[in-house]
Every structure is written in C-alpha cells, then in structure tokens.
N, C-alpha and C positions, 0 to 999 in steps of 0.2 A: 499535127503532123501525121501523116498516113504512109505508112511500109506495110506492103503486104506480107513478109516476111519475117517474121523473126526467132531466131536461135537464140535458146535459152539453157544456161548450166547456173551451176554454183558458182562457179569461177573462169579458168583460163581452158579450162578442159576442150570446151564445144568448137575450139579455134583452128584444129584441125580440118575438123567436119566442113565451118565456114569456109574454110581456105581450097577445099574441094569442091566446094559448092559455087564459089568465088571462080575458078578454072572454069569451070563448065557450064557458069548462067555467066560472064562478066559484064552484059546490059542489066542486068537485073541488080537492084540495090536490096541489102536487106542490113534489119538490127541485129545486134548480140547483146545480149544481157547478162552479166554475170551475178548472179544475186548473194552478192558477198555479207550482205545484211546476217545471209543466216547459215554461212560459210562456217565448215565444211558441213555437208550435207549427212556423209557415209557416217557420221557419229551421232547421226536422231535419231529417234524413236520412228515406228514407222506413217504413226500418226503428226511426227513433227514434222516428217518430211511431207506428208499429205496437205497441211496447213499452210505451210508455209510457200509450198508450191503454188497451191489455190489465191494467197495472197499476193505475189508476184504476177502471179498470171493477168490478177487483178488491173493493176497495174496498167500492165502490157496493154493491155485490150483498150481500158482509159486513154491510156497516152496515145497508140499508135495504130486501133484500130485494124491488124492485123487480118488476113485472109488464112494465113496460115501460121502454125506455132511447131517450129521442130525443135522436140526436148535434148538438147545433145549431150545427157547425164544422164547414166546409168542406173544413179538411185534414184533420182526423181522418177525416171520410165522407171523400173520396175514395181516401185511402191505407190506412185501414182498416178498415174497414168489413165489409169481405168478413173477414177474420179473426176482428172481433169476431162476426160471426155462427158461424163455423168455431168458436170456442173457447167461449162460452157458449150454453147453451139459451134464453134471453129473446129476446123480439123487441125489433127494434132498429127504429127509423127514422131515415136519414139527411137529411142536407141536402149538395145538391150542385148546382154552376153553373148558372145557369138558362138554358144554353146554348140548348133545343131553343124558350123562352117566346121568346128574344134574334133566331132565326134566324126563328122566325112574325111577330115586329113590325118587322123590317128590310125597308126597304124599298129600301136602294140594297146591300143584302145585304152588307154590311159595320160588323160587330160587332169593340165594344171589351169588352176582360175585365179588370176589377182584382181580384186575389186575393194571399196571399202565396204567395212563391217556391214553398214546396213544392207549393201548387195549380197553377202553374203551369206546372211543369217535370214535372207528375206523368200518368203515361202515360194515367190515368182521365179525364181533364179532353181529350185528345187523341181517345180515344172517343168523349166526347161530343159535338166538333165534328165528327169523321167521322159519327155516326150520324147529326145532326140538323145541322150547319150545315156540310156538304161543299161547297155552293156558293159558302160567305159568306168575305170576306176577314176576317182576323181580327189584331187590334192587342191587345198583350197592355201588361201592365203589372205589378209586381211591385212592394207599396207596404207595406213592412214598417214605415217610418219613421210611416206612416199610422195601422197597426194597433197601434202604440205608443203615440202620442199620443191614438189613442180610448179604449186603455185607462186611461190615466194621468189623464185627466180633463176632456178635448175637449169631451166629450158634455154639458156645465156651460158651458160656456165660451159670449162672448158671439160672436152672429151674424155677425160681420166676421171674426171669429179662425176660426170654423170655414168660413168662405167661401176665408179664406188657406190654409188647408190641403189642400183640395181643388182649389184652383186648378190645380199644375202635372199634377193627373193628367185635369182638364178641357181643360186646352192641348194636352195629347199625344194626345187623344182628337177632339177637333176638328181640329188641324191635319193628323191621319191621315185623316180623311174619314167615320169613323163615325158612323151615326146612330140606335147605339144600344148601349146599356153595362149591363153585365153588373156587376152588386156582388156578387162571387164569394166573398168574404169575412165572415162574418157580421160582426163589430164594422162594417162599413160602413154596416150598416143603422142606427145610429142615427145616421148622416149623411143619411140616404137624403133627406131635405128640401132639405139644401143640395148635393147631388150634381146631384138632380132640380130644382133654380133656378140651379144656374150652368150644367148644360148645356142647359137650353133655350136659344131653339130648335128647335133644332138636332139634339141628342140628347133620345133617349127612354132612361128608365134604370129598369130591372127587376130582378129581385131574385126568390127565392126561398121567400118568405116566407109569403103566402097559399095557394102549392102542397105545402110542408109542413105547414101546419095544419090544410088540408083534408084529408090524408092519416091525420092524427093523429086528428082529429073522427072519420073513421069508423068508423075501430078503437075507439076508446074505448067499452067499452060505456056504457048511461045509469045516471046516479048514483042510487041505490035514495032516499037522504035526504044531503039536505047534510051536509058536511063542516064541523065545528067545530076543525081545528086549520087554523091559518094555514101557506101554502106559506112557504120555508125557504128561504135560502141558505147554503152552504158551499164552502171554499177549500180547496187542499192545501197543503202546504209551510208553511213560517213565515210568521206572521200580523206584520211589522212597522209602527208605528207610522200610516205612509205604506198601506197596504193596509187598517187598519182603520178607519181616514177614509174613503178613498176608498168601500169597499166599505159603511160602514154605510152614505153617503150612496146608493149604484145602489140599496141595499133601500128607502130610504123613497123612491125614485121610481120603484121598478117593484113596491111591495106585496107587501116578501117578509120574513120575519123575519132577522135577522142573527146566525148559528150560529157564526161562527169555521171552526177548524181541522176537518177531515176525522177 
C-alpha cells in the first residue's frame, strides 16, 4: 500500500496539524501514525526517543513507502530529527517550539513554554531561545500529567473539565509575569481554545501550527486528479480494548479511516 504522506506523533497530538493539512490539500490522502508502542515520548531519555523514532520510521517506510514524513511531535523533532534525516533518504519536516513567533509577540519580553520534560530539558529547545529569544525571560513548565489526560480523552470532555485542567499551568504562567505562551507540545493544540480563554488577558498563546502547514503546502507538489482513497489512521503496539474506543472515536472527528495495528 503506497501514501506519499504521512504524519507521525506519539499519539493523538499530530491530529491538528492533519486536520489543517486535510482543509487545504482535501484531494490528497495521507497516513497518521501514532506510535503508542512507546507512548508517552516527553518521559525518554534522549537516546530513547532517538531509537524508537528510527524504529517507527522503520516501519513507515516498509509499509507505505512514503515520499514524505512530517514529524508532528515536538520531542521527536527536537531530539531527533537531525538523525532521522542522517539515517533515511525521505524528506522529513519537523515541528518544533515556536520560540522565535513567542519572542516577536512578547511585549514585556517575557515568554512562557509548556512542553514535555524531554522538550524541555533538551539542548535543541536551549538554541532556540538563544537564537531567537536571547533577550526574553523565559518560565518553563513540564506537563506530562496534561499530555496524558489529552490523550486518554480530554479532548471529548465537557468545557469546565478542560478549563480545570489547564488552570494550574495558566496560574504558573501568570503569576510568573508572562505575556505570552508557547504550546510547545502538539497534544496541547487541541486545548489551544481553552489555553487561549483562560489566559486572556493577559497572555497571548501561540503555537506552531499554521508555520508547519505552510512549510508542508509548498513542498507538496499539485495534485494531478483527486484522490479516491480515504486518509487512514494507524497505531503501534497492542490495540486494547480502551485504545480502540478511544482511537475509533479521534477518526470520526478528524475524517480519517480506522486501520488498527501497524
């Protein structure tokens, strides 16, 4: 089976990204992969996430022959990224903090950044504040308990529930004096409504999202004649009972078919 495309995360993260990419190619099909095998990501080491990356990617390329691979996971792109380029010939496009967008809309130059641990303790994410926000004070956060709960079925959940969830890392962001936040994480983006209403306001809150699809839009060549098979989701690791609820339910809200196992 051949897709030239396919989106890859840990989990339900990268489903944003698709869903903009879905809007603005809708002849074009492509896969999503969430590679829950070796879920959550932001809690490896940086060589875990390097390997495991390589090992999926594995995969991908096996099965579906791809032309292109966009990473739609911020620890994956930051930690490896540059490997997955070094070890397969496809072009890759990453997704990574949208540090330098954070440091052009701060205006008291003082940026907040939620991602998991390994984004943030990762020497890549370190660059991107020296290259582009060397002047800006910078309040970090590390919200794995977040990135748990988005995947497990937040993103369903009614409006007050997802306001309580985001509250303690809206309080750490405000009482620090930020006035403007960084969703360095992709699963964050399907918060990104209630992120961007409970920090108004006060904070402005940015994201990554529109500057990887514009990236992806130009590469892609134009599609000769529509596309008759439907884009696809697929998982790694064992499919339990509790993951193929959850997951059929993310396909019929982001227009994808529901494939199972890897």
């Amino acid at each position: 089976m051949g897709k030239k495309y396919v989106f890859l995360d840990s989990g339900i993260g990268g489903l944003p990204y698709f869903r903009s990419f879905h809007q603005q190619a809708p002849h074009t099909s492509a896969v999503y992969v969430a590679d829950l095998e070796h879920f959550p990501y932001g809690e490896k080491t940086r060589d875990e996430v390097i390997r495991y990356a390589i090992t999926v990617t594995e995969k991908i390329i096996a099965r579906f022959h791809p032309e292109l691979i966009v990473i739609v996971c911020n620890t994956m792109s930051t930690a490896a990224l540059d490997a997955l380029r070094k070890t397969f010939s496809i072009p890759f496009i990453g997704t990574v903090p949208a540090v330098k967008v954070a440091a052009e809309c701060s205006v008291c130059k003082h940026i907040g950044i939620i991602a998991t641990a390994r984004t943030i303790h990762d020497p890549y994410l370190e660059k991107l504040i020296q290259s582009f926000a060397s002047d800006c004070k910078i309040e970090k956060r590390a919200d794995a308990e977040l990135v748990a709960q988005i995947e497990n079925g937040l993103i369903t959940a009614p409006d007050e529930e997802k306001r309580r969830a985001v509250a303690p890392a809206i309080r750490q962001f405000k009482e620090a004096g930020a006035d403007t936040l960084v969703l360095a994480c992709t699963h964050f983006l399907h918060l990104a409504e209630t992120f961007a209403e409970c920090a108004a306001p006060t904070i402005k809150v940015v994201d990554s999202l529109s500057g990887v699809i514009s990236h992806l839009m130009e590469v892609l060549p134009p599609v000769a004649e529509p596309e008759d098979s439907r884009s696809c989701c697929y998982v790694t690791g064992t499919i339990t009972e509790d993951i193929d609820r959850l997951y059929r339910g993310y396909c019929t809200l982001f227009d994808l078919e529901w494939k199972g196992a890897l």
